[in-house]
C-alpha atoms as one frame of an Amber mdcrd trajectory, in Angstrom:
protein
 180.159 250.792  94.056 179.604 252.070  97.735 177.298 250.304  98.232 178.567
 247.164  97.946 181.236 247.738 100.522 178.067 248.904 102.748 176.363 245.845
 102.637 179.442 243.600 104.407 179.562 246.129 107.231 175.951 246.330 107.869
 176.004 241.868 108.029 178.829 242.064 110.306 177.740 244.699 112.732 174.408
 242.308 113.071 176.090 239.352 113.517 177.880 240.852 115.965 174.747 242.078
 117.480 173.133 239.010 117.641 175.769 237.202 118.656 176.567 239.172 121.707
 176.294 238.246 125.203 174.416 240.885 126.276 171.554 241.006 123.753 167.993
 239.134 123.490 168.096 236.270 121.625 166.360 236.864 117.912 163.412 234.299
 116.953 165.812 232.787 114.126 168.263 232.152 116.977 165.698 230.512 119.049
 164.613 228.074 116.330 168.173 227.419 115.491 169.099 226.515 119.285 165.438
 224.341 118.941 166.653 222.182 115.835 167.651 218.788 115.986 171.826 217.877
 116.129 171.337 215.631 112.753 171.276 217.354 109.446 169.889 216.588 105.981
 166.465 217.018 104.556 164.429 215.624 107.349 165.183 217.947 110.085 164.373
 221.380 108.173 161.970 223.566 110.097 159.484 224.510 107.986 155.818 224.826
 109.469 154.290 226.096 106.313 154.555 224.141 103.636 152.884 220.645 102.997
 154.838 217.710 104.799 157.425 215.111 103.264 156.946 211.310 104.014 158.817
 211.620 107.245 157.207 214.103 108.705 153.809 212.240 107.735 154.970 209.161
 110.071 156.443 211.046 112.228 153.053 213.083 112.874 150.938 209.852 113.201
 150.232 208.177 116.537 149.598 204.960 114.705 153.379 204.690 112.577 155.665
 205.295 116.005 157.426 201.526 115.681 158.156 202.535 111.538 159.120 205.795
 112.800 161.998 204.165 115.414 162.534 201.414 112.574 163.604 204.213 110.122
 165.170 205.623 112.507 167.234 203.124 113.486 168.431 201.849 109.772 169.446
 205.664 109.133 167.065 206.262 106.252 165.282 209.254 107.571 166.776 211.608
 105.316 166.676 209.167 102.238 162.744 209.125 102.695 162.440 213.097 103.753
 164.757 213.895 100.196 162.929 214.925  96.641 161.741 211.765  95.662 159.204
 211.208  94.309 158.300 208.062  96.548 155.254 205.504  96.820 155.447 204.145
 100.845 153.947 201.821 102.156 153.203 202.608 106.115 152.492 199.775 108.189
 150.706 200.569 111.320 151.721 199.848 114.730 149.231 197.300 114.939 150.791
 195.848 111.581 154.242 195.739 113.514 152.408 193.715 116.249 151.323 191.267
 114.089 154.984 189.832 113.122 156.393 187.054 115.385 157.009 188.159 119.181
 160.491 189.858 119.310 160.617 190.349 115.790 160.685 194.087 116.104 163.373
 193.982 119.094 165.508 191.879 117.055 165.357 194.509 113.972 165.847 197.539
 116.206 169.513 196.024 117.174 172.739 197.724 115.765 173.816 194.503 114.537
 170.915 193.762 112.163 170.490 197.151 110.887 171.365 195.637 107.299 168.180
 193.135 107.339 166.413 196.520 108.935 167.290 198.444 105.850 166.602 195.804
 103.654 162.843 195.571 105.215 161.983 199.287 105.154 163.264 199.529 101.578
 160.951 196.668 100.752 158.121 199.259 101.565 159.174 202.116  99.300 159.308
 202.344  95.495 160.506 205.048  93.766 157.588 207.126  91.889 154.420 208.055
  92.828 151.842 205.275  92.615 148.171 206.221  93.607 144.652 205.854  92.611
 144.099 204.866  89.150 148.529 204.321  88.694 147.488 201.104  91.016 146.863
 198.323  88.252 145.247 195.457  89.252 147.724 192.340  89.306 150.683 195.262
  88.730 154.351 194.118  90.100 155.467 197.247  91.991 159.219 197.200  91.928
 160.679 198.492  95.320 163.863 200.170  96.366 165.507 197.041  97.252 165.151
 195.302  94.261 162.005 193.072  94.716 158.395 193.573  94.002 155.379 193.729
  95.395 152.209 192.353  93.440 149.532 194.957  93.847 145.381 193.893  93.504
 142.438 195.363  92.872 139.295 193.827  94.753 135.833 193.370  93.963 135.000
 195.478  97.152 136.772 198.313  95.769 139.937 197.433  98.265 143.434 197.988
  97.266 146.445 195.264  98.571 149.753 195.535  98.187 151.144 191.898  98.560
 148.302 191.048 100.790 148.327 194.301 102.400 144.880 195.979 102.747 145.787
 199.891 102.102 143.683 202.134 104.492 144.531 205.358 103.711 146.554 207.178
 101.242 148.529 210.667 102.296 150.067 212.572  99.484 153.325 214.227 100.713
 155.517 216.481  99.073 157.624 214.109  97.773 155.366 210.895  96.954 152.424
 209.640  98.411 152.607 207.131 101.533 149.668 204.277 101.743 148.750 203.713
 105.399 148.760 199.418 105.232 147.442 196.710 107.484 150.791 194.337 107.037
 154.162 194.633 107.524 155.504 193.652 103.892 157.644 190.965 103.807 160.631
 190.983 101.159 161.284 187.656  99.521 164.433 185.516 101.514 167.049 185.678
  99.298 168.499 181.975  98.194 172.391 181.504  98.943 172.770 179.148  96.892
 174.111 180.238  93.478
């Protein structure tokens, strides 16, 4: 029983040792005053374990444009979460391929909604790899639409005409390195 009224002492005579203004700064202070303002999944510090799809991109020289895209439509923690996720991660040079000032145009505040709508073209929830890739398989994605995926001769995987170069497993899917930005159907208005 003595102990227990022990223990609350002991935590608040060290937070009020680490806390003071006179004393060293601990390492867990220093990686606290290191993290990033925004919270949620995607900005826990953890250099140990295997990285999440985020982190993935976000290590990659060649996925900086998804990177600011994701970014930018606020969906950094939805693709750092559990999962499990299949993404598909166009390059840079994918992202150079669309129209001139067709990322520009994206990146705006005001068309963060066709932004969203894009990046959630390129995700599907569950992990789809290897042999889970069916030839002529219709991949539904987060947004609702689906993406055909083929098998080629050559041994080449596409996912709607997307040559996939790589595949990373992360700790909460898989992410497909692809040659295309994927391109979600344009929705009809009439009824």
């Amino acid at each position: 029983m003595k102990t227990y009224k022990i223990i609350p002492l002991l935590l608040a005579l060290l937070i009020i040792q680490c806390t003071g203004p006179d004393q060293k700064q601990t390492d867990t202070m220093k990686v606290t005053a290191t993290l990033p303002t925004a919270g949620g999944q995607a900005y826990v510090v953890d250099d140990v374990s295997a990285m999440n799809i985020v982190q993935i991109a976000a290590s990659s020289d060649d996925h900086t444009t998804l990177v600011a895209a994701v970014e930018a439509a606020g969906l950094v923690n939805v693709l750092a979460n559990n999962g499990p996720l299949t993404v598909f991660a166009p390059t840079n040079e994918a992202f150079e391929k669309l129209p001139e000032g067709t990322v520009e145009y994206l990146l705006k505040p005001e068309n963060k909604m066709e932004l969203v709508n894009l990046i959630h073209f390129h995700a599907a929830p569950g992990t789809y790899k290897g042999d889970l890739l069916k030839d002529d398989m219709l991949l539904y994605q987060a947004q609702g639409d689906k993406v055909l995926i083929e098998r080629h001769e050559d041994g080449s995987i596409t996912a709607n005409g997307a040559k996939i170069l790589a595949t990373i497993d992360a700790t909460n899917g898989v992410v497909h390195v692809v040659d295309q930005v994927l391109l979600p159907p344009e929705k009809s208005s009439n009824p």
